[in-house]
N, C-alpha and C positions, 0 to 999 in steps of 0.2 A: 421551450422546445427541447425536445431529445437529443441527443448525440451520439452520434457515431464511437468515436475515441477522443473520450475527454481525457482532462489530466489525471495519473494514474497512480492507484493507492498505490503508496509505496508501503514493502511489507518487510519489517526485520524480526530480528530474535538473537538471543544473546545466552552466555556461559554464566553463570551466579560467577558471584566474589571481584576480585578487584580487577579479575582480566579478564572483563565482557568482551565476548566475540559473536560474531552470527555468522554460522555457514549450513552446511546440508542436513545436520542433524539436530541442529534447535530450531530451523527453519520450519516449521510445519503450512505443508499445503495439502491438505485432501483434494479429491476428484469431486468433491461436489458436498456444499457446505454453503451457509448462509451466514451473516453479520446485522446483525439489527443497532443501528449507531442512532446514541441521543446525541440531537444538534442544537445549537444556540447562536444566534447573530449576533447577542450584544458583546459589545467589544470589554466585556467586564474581568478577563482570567490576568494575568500577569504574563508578563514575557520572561519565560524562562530563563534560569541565569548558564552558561556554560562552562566549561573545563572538567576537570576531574575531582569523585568525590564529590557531588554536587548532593543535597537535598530538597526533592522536590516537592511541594504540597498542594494539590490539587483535591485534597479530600473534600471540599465543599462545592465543588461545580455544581452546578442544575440546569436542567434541559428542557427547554418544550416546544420540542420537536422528533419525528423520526424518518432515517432513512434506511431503508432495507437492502441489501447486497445480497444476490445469490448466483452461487456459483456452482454450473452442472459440468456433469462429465460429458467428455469430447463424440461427438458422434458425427462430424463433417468429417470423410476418408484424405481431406484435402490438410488436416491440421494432423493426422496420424503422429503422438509423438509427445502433444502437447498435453498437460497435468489436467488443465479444467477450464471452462471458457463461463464469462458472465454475460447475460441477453440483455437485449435493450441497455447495451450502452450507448452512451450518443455524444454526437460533438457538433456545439453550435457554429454550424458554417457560418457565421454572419446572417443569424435569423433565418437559418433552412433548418427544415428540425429531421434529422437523417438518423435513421436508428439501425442497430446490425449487432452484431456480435463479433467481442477481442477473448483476442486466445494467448494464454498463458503458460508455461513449461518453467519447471525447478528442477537444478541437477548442480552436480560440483563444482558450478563455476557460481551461479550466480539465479536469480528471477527474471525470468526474458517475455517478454509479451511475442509472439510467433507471430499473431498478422487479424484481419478483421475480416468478417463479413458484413458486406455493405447490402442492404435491403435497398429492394425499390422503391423508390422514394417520386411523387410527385408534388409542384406546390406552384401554384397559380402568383404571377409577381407585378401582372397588370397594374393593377393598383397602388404602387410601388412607384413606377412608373411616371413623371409630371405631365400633365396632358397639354398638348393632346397625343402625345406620341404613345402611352401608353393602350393598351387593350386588353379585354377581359380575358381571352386566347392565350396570351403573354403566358408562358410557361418555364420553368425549368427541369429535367426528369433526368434522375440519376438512373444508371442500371444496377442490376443483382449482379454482385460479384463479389468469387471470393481471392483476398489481397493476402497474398504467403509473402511472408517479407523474405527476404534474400539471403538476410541475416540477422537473427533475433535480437532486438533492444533490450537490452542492458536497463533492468530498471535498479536491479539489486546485485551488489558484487559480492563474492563469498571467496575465500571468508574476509569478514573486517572488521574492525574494531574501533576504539576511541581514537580520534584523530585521522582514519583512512577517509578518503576520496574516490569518488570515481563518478565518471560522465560517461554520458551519450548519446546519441540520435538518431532517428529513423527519418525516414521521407515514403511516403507512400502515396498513391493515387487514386480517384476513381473517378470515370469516364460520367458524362449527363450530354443534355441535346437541350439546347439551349432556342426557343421559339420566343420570337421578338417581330411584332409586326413590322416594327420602323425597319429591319434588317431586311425584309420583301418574307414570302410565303414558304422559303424553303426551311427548315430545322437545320442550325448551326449547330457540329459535332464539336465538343469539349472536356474539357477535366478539370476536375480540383485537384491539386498538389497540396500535402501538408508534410512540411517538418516540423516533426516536435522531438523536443528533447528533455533529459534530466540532469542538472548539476547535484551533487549532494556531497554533505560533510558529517560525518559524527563528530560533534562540537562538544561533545559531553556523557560523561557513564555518572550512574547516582544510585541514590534510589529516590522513588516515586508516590506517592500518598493518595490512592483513590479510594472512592467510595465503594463499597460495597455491599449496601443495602439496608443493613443494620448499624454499620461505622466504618472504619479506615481499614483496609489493609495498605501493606509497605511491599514495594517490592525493588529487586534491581533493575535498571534499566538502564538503555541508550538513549541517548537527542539526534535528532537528527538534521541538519539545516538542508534545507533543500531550494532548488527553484526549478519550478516547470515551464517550457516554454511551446507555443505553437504558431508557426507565420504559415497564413494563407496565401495560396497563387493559386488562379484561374487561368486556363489558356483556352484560345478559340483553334481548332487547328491545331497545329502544333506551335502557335505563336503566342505570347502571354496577349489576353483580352486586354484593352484599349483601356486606361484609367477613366476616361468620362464616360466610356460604356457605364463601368462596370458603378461607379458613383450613381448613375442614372436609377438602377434598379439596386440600389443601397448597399453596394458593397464596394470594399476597397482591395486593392493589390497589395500583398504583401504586408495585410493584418500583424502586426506582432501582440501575441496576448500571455501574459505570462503570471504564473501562480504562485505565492510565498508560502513555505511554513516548515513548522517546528512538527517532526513527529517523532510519539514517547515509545518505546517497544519492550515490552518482559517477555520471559521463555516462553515456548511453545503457542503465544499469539495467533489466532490465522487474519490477522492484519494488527496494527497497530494498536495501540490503544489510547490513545488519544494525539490527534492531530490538530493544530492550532494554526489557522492561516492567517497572517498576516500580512500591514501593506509591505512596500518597496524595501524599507529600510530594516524591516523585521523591530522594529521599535512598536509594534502595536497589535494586537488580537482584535480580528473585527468578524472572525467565525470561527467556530471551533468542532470539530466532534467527538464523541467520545463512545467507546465499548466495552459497554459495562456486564459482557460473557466472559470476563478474564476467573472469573472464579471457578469455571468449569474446566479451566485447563489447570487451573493449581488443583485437583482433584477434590474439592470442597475440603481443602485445606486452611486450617486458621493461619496465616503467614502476620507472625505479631515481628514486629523489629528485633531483629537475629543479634543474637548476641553468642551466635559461634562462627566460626571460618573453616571452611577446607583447603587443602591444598596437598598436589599443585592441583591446578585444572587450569587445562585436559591433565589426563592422568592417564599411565599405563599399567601399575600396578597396584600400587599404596595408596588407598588415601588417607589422608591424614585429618583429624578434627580437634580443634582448639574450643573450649568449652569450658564454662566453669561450673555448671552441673555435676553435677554425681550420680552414678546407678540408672544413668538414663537410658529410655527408650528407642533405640535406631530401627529404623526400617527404611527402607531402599525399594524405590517404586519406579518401574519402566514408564515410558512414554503414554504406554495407554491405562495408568493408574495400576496395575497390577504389582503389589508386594512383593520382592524375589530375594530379600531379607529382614529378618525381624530376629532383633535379641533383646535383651537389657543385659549392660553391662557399664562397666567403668573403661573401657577401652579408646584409646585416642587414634588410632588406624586399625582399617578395612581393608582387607586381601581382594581386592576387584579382578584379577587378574583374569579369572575363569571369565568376566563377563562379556558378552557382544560387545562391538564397537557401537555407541550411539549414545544418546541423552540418557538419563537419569535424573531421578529427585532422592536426596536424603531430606528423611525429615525425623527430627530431634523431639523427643517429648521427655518433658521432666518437670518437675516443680508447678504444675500444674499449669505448664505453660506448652504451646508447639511450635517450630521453626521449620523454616524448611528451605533448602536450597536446590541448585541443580549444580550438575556437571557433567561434563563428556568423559567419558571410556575411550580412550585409543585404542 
């Protein structure tokens, strides 16, 4: 069945070198953008290891499965504000299959989901029912409405890094008319209430080993430990609905349903790149997905295991490069792959200072080899 607001991709991005960060300039969210994710159930990948300095190899995954994510630009005047909203999300109420659209905003603090639209929704529950009290009439019918939350969820904090934290929760509602013969002939007024929330940890910076079509690329990246949670409440009225009602017609009060996992993030991502949910203890992989359009955000760049560093990053001025190359290749490519330097030289610092504030790639060629890193501009 569909959902409403199910549990929600978390999305990072991070600094190349040894002080990965993610905030508003490695963070990329376009206004409208799609993710094609290969999925797999078997619980075959490894549980990642954590801390700092980690290496992580995932270059052999295989998938056979897909699921598709597309994300449009905002045209509800009621969400004015927000980055881009995705259709047909849904969240299983306890086997109601509710569908609508979550709306999401990025800016200098952080990734916030704004609020949803809940679609009409009806669904016959007679049957459900034990007889003889149940009947084919037996209804429940949600209304069209749209839910502006108060104050946006906190999915993602900016900026963070290895070892930062941060949580939190929303509660939001939507009103239905609950028809039940055994209650007499009139339509009882109602809501569902759901709080859900996000705990998360960056447990880990590395680097990462996916597939790429042909063979491996390496790239840096974050871990991220996470848990999803969502508890369901029904009220009749303004009173929470009766436990053996609500049993009757298969559902329970105060559902707790909660999501584990591991998600890997490189620069410029417009989600994750592979996410690994596990049970309770996060001791086990029993689904995984993975996005394998990371190559188009490295500009169809060969990213073979770096064997140069820069520093510092962020950077205000200088940067500086550590390399054992000779006579090599630099060029320096903005966000949307465009060149804004190209020399060969033997030089170990670059004058940035002229540049905008925002991401950047350098990328090193020499000995018939190419690297490439990124870094932020102050």
């Amino acid at each position: 069945m569909k959902k409403l607001l199910y549990f929600l991709p978390l999305f990072f991005a991070l600094s190349a070198n040894s002080q990965v960060i993610m905030d508003q300039y490695t963070f990329v969210r376009p206004e409208a953008y799609s993710i094609t994710w290969d999925t797999h159930t078997s619980p075959i990948l490894q549980v990642p290891s954590i801390g700092d300095a980690q290496a992580w190899d995932y270059s052999g995954i295989t998938y056979n499965g897909t699921l598709i994510e597309e994300y449009l630009d905002v045209e509800n005047p009621n969400f004015e504000g927000s980055t881009n909203c995705i259709e047909q999300e849904t969240v299983d109420v306890q086997g109601l299959s509710l569908t609508g659209i979550s709306y999401f905003e990025v800016n200098a603090s952080g990734y916030f989901q704004t609020g949803i639209t809940a679609n009409e929704f009806k669904e016959y529950i007679g049957d459900a029912i034990p007889a003889p009290y149940g009947s084919p009439n037996d209804s429940i019918i949600f209304e069209e409405t749209d839910i502006v939350f108060a104050f946006p969820w906190e999915i993602v904090k900016f900026p963070s890094g290895y070892q930062d934290q941060w949580a939190d929760t929303i509660s939001w509602k939507a009103d239905f008319v609950l028809k039940l013969a055994l209650m007499g002939t009139e339509p009882t007024p109602g809501y569902y209430k759901q709080t859900a929330g996000v705990i998360s940890e960056v447990v880990g910076q590395g680097t990462i080993s996916l597939p790429n079509g042909t063979g491996t690329q390496d790239f840096d990246a974050l871990l991220i430990k996470t848990e999803e949670f969502r508890i369901d409440s029904f009220y009749l009225g303004d009173q929470p609905a009766e436990p053996s009602l609500l049993n009757m017609i298969g559902m329970s009060q105060g559902q707790d349903t909660r999501i584990y996992s591991y998600d890997f993030f490189i620069p410029q991502m417009k989600s994750y790149s592979l996410r690994l949910y596990t049970n309770a203890t996060y001791s086990e992989i029993i689904y995984s997905k993975f996005n394998p359009d990371f190559e188009e955000i490295y500009l169809g760049i060969e990213n073979e295991t770096s064997t140069f560093n820069i520093y510092p990053n962020p950077v205000h001025d200088v940067l500086n490069i550590e390399t054992e190359q000779n006579n090599h290749n630099i060029e320096i490519l903005d966000i949307n792959g465009k060149i804004i330097l190209n020399e060969i030289s033997n030089n170990t610092s670059i004058n940035i200072s002229s540049f905008a504030s925002g991401m950047y790639f350098i990328r090193l060629k020499g000995n018939n080899k190419t690297h490439i890193k990124s870094f932020i501009k102050q």
